[in-house]
C-alpha positions in Angstrom: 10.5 96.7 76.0 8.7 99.7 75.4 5.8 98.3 77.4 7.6 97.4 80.1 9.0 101.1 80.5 5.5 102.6 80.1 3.9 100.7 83.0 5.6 102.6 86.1 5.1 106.0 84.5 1.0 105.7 84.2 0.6 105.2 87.9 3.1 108.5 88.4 0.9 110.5 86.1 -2.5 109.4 87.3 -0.5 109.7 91.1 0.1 114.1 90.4 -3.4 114.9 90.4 -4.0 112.5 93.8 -1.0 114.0 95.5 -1.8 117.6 95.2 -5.5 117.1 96.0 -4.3 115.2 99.0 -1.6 118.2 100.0 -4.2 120.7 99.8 -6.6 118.8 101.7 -4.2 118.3 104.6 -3.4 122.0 104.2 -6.7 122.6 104.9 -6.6 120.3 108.1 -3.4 122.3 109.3 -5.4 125.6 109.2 -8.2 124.2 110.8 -6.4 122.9 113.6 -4.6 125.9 113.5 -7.2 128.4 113.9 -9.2 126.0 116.7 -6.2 125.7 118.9 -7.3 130.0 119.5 -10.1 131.2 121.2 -12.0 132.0 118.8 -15.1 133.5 120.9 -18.9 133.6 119.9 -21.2 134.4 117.5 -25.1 134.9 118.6 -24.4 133.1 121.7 -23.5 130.0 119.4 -19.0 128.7 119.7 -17.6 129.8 116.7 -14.9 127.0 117.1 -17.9 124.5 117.0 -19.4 125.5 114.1 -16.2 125.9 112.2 -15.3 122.5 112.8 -19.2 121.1 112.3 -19.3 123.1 108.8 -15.8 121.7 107.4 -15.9 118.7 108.3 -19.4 118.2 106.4 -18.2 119.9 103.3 -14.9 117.5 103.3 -17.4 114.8 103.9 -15.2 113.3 106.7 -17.7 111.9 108.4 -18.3 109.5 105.4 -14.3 108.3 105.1 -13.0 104.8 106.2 -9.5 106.6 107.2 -8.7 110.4 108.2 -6.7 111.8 110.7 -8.5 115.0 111.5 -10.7 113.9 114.1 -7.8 112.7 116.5 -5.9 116.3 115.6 -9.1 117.7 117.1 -9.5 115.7 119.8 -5.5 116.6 120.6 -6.7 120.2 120.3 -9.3 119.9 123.0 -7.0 117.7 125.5 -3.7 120.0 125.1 -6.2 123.4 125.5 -7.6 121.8 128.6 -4.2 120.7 130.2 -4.4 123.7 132.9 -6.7 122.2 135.1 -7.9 124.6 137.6 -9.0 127.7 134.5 -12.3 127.9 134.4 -12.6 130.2 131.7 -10.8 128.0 129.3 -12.9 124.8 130.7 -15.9 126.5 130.4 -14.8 127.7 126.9 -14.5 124.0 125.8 -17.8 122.5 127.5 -19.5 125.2 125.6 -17.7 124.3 122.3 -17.4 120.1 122.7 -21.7 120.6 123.6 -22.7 122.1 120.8 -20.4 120.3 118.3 -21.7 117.4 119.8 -25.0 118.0 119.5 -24.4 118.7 116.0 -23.1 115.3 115.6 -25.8 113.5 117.3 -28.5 114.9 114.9 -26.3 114.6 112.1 -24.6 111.2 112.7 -26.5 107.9 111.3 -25.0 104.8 112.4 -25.8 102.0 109.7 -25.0 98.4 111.1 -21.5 98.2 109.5 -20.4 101.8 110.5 -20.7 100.8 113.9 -18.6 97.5 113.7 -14.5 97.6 113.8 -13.6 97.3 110.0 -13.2 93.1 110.8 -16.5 93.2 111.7 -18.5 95.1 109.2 -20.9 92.8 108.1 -22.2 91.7 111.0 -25.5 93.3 112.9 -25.1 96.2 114.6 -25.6 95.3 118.4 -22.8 98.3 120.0 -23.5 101.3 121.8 -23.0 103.2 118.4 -26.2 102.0 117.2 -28.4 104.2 119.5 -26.8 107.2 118.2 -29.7 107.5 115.7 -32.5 106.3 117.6 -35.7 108.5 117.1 -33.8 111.0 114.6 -35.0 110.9 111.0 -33.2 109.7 108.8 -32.4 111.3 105.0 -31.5 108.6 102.1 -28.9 112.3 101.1 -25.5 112.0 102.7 -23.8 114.5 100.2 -22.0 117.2 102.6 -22.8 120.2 99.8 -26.3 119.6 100.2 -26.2 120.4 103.6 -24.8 124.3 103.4 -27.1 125.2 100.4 -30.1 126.0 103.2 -30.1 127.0 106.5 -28.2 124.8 109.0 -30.4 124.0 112.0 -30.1 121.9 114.7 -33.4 120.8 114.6 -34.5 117.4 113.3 -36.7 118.5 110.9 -33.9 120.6 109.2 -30.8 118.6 110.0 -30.5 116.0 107.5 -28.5 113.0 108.1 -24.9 111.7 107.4 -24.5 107.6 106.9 -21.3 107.8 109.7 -18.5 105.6 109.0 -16.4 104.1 111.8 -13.7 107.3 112.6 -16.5 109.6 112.9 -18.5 107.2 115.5 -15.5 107.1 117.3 -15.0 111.0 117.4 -18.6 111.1 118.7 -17.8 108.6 121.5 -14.4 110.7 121.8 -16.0 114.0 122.2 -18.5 112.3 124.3 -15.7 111.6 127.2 -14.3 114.5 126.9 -17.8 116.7 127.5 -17.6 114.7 130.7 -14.3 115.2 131.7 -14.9 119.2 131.2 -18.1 118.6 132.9 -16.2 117.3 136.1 -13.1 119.3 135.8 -15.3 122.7 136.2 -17.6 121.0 138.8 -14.9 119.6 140.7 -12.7 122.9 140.7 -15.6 124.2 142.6 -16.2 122.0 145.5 -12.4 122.6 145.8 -12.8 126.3 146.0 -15.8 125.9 148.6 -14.7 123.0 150.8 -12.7 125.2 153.2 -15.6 127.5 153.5 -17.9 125.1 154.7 -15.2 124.2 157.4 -15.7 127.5 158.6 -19.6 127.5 158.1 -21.1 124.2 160.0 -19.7 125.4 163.6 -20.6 128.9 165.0 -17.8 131.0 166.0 -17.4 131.2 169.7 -19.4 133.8 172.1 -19.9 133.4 176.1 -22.5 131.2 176.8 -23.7 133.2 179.6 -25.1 135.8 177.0 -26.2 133.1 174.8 -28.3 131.6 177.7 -29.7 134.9 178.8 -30.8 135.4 175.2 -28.9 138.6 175.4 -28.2 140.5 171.5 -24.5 141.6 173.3 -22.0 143.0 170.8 -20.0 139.8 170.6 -23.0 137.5 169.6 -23.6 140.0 166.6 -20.3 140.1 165.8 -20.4 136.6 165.9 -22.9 135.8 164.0 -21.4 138.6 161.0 -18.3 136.5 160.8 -20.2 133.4 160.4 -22.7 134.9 157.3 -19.5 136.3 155.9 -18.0 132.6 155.0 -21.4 131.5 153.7 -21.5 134.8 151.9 -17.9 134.0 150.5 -19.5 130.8 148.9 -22.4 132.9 147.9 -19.5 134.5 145.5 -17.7 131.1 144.2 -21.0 130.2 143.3 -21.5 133.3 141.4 -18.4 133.7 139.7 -18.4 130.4 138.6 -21.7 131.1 136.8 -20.9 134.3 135.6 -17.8 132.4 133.8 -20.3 129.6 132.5 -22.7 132.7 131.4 -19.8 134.4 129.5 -18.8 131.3 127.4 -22.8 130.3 126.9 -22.4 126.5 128.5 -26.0 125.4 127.9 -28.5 126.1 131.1 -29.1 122.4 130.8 -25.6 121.7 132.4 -25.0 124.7 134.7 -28.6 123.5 136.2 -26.3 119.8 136.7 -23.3 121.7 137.9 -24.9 124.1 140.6 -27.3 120.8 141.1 -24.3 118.5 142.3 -22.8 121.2 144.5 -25.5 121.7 146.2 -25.6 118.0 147.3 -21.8 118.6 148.0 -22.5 121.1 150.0 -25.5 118.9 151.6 -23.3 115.9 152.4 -20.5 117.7 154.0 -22.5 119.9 155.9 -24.5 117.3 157.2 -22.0 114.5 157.9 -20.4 117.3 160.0 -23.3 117.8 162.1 -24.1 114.2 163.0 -20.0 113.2 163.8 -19.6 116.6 165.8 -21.5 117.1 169.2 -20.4 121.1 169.5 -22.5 121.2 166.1 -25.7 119.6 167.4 -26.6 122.8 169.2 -29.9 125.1 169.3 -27.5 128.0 168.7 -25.4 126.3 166.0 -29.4 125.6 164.5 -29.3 129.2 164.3 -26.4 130.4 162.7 -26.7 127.4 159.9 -29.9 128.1 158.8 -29.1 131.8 158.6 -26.5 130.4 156.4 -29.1 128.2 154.6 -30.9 131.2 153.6 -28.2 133.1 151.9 -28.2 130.4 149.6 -31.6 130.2 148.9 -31.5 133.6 147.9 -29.1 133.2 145.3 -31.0 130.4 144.0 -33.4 133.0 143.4 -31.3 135.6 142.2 -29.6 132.9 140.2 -33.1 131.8 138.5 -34.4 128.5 138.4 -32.8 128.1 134.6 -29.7 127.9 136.1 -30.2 126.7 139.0 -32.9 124.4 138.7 -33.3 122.0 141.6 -30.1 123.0 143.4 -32.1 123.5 146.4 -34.1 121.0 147.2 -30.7 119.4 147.1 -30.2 120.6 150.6 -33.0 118.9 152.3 -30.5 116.7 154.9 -29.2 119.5 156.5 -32.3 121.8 156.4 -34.5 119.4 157.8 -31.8 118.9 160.3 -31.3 122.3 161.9 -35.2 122.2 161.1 -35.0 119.9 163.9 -32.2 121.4 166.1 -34.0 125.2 166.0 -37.7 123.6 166.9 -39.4 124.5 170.1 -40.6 122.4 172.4 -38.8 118.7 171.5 -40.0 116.6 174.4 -43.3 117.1 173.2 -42.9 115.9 169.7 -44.0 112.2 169.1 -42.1 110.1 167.1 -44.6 110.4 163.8 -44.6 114.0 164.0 -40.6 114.0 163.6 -40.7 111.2 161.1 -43.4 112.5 159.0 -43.6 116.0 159.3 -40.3 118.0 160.7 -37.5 115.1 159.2 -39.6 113.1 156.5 -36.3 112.9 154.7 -34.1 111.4 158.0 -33.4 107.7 158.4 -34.4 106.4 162.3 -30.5 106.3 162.3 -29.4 109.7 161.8 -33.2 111.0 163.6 -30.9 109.1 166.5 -27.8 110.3 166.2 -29.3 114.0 166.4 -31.5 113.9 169.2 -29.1 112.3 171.5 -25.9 114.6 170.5 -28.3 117.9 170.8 -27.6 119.8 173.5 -29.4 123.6 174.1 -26.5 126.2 174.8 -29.1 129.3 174.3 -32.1 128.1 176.5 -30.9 125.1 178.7 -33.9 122.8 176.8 -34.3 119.4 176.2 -34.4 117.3 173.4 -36.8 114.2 172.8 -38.5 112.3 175.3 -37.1 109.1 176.4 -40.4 107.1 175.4 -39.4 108.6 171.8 -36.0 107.3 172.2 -36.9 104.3 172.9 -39.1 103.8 170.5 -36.1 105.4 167.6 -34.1 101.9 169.4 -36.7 99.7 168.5 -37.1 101.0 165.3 -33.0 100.3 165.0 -33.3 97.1 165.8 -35.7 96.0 163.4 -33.8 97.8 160.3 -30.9 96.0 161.7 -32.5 92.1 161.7 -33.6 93.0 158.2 -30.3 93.8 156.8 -30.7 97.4 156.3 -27.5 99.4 156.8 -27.0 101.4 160.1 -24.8 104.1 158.7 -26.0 107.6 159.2 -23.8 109.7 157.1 -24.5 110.6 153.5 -22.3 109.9 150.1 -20.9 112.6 147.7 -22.3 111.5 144.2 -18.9 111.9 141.6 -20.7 110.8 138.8 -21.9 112.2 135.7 -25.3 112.7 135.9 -26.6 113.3 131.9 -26.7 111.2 128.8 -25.6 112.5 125.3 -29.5 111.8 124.9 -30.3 114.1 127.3 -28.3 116.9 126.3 -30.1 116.6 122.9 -33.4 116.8 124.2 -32.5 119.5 126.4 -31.1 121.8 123.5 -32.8 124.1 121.3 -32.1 124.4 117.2 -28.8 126.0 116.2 -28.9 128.2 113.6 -24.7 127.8 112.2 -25.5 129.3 108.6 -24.5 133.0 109.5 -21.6 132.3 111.8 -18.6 134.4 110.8 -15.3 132.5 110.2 -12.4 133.6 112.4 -9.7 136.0 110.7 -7.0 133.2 110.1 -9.3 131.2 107.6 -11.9 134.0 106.1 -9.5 134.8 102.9 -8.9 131.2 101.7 -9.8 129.6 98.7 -10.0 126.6 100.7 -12.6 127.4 103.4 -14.6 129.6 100.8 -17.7 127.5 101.9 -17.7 129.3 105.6 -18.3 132.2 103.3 -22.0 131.0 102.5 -25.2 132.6 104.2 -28.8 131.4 104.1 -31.0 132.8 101.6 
């Protein structure tokens, strides 16, 4: 009888330890999630939020757990914090913060076989997505999450040793993943709503009398004219630096402002262009004018900007410049259809060389366009694409996608140095996140 009384009040016993272990632990996740859900700023250019979560969940070794819970309370974080759409500081906040922690991850993360399998799956071969996590990072037989804050933590892979990932922290990684990419487009797309109507305004020149146009007179209206049109282009010329001032101020990588500023520019490419070749009153030698006046506002903030943030934005625009290239040239009836092809529009299909040179009209100098044998021969030249299949659309596509890897992210980055990083207010006093506390040697 006496045994059979003993038996339920073992488990209870052994169960006290367990429990309180287990409250303090989730205690610990409550502050964390606490203390993330606030802007917690930057240290050394580096997200403090990042590092904070990086660092504890290493020491909790929850990254190595079959079961946890924290990683979809962080991921809830993120999504509630980035709810308001349309600010830019808070999305910029996060793409900075979800970059860097997952950078951390990538270099840290090692995907065995049965990590990467649902838990009915374990045993089989790795073949998912998960398992190219760790390709060309070196692996460390060391998965204890101690071992990792006793040295300097680096980003780099000679420094970075590696964790043996187990299934919820894959999944974060693939989470965190989507989200980077959401935040990616959010911020990029808030932008080409914020331009759009400009470029409305910028394609077309206002309205001045022909008559002065044609006399090739500088009358007060035509400068006035042409003010109002440099003023919208100049009034993109400060979305586009506001937006990376904000980026700047909240350290998103260079490697994915030069994306962001890269993809506008083709926005701004596509729309402008499109406009051109479906308008006739845009197809003019003065219209030539005014754009590529526009034009070169914006390559001078590409230069003010400098190329590591910018990057390639520029050469982004080669529809449209080649275009009013075309429209602003001298002398079109003498151009033979090679020089045009190869030398003013390399970049121009035969379709869209057509649609220009017969919607160009000259409201400055009563020119001509093309000759008719050059015509002809753009015809011909339509024909044949046409018999072979190729399509006869002149107008450009806006490109939505996301255009980086996780892979390339990684290469793109330098080492982060997350040993010194201060921990926020909320946490630096507890026992529990004592670890934060240690520095280098």
């Amino acid at each position: 009888m006496s045994l059979v009384v003993s038996h339920p009040r073992e488990p209870e016993t052994e169960e006290k330890p367990q429990k309180s272990l287990n409250e303090k632990q989730q205690e610990n996740q409550d502050l964390l999630i606490k203390c993330i859900a606030q802007d917690l700023g930057f240290s050394g250019g580096k997200p403090i939020a990042a590092c904070v979560i990086y660092k504890s969940l290493l020491h909790w070794r929850s990254f190595e757990v079959e079961r946890t819970t924290v990683f979809d309370r962080i991921i809830q974080t993120i999504g509630s914090a980035i709810e308001v759409q349309d600010n830019n500081d808070t999305l910029s906040y996060w793409l900075s913060n979800s970059s860097t922690l997952l950078l951390l991850l990538q270099r840290t993360l090692k995907a065995s076989g049965a990590a990467s399998m649902t838990p009915q799956r374990r045993r089989a071969t790795s073949a998912s997505l998960f398992g190219r996590m760790s390709q060309g990072l070196r692996a460390s037989p060391q998965s204890a999450g101690l071992s990792f804050l006793n040295g300097r933590l680096l980003g780099g892979l000679d420094d970075l040793r590696q964790v043996e990932a187990k299934y919820p922290a894959l999944l974060f990684k693939q989470q965190l993943t989507a989200f980077l990419e959401k935040i990616y487009g959010m911020v990029r797309d808030n932008l080409k709503k914020e331009i759009s109507p400009l470029l409305g305004m910028c394609i077309q020149a206002p309205r001045t009398s022909r008559a002065s146009l044609v006399k090739g007179s500088r009358s007060q209206a035509n400068a006035v004219a042409q003010q109002a049109l440099i003023a919208h282009w100049q009034s993109i010329v400060k979305k586009l630096d506001s937006y990376l001032k904000t980026l700047r101020a909240n350290f998103v990588p260079p490697f994915l402002v030069r994306k962001v500023f890269t993809q506008i520019f083709s926005f701004i490419n596509v729309q402008l262009f499109n406009s051109l070749l479906l308008r006739r009153e845009c197809c003019s030698f003065s219209n030539g004018e005014y754009v590529k006046a526009g034009l070169a506002e914006l390559e001078q903030w590409c230069v003010q900007a400098t190329e590591e943030y910018t990057g390639v934005a520029w050469e982004e625009l080669k529809h449209i410049r080649q275009a009013v290239g075309f429209l602003v040239i001298h002398q079109k009836p003498k151009k033979t259809l090679n020089e045009i092809t190869k030398e003013l529009c390399p970049v121009l299909s035969i379709q869209q060389l057509y649609r220009i040179s017969t919607m160009y009209w000259d409201d400055k100098y009563g020119t001509h366009s093309v000759s008719s044998d050059v015509i002809s021969s753009m015809r011909v030249l339509m024909t044949e694409d046409s018999n072979n299949g190729i399509s006869s659309s002149f107008l450009l596509d806006d490109d939505s996608s996301i255009p980086f890897s996780v892979d390339d992210l990684s290469k793109s980055m330098a080492q982060i140095d997350i040993a010194d990083i201060d921990p926020p207010p909320l946490i630096r006093e507890n026992s529990g996140f004592v670890f934060l506390l240690q520095r280098a040697d």
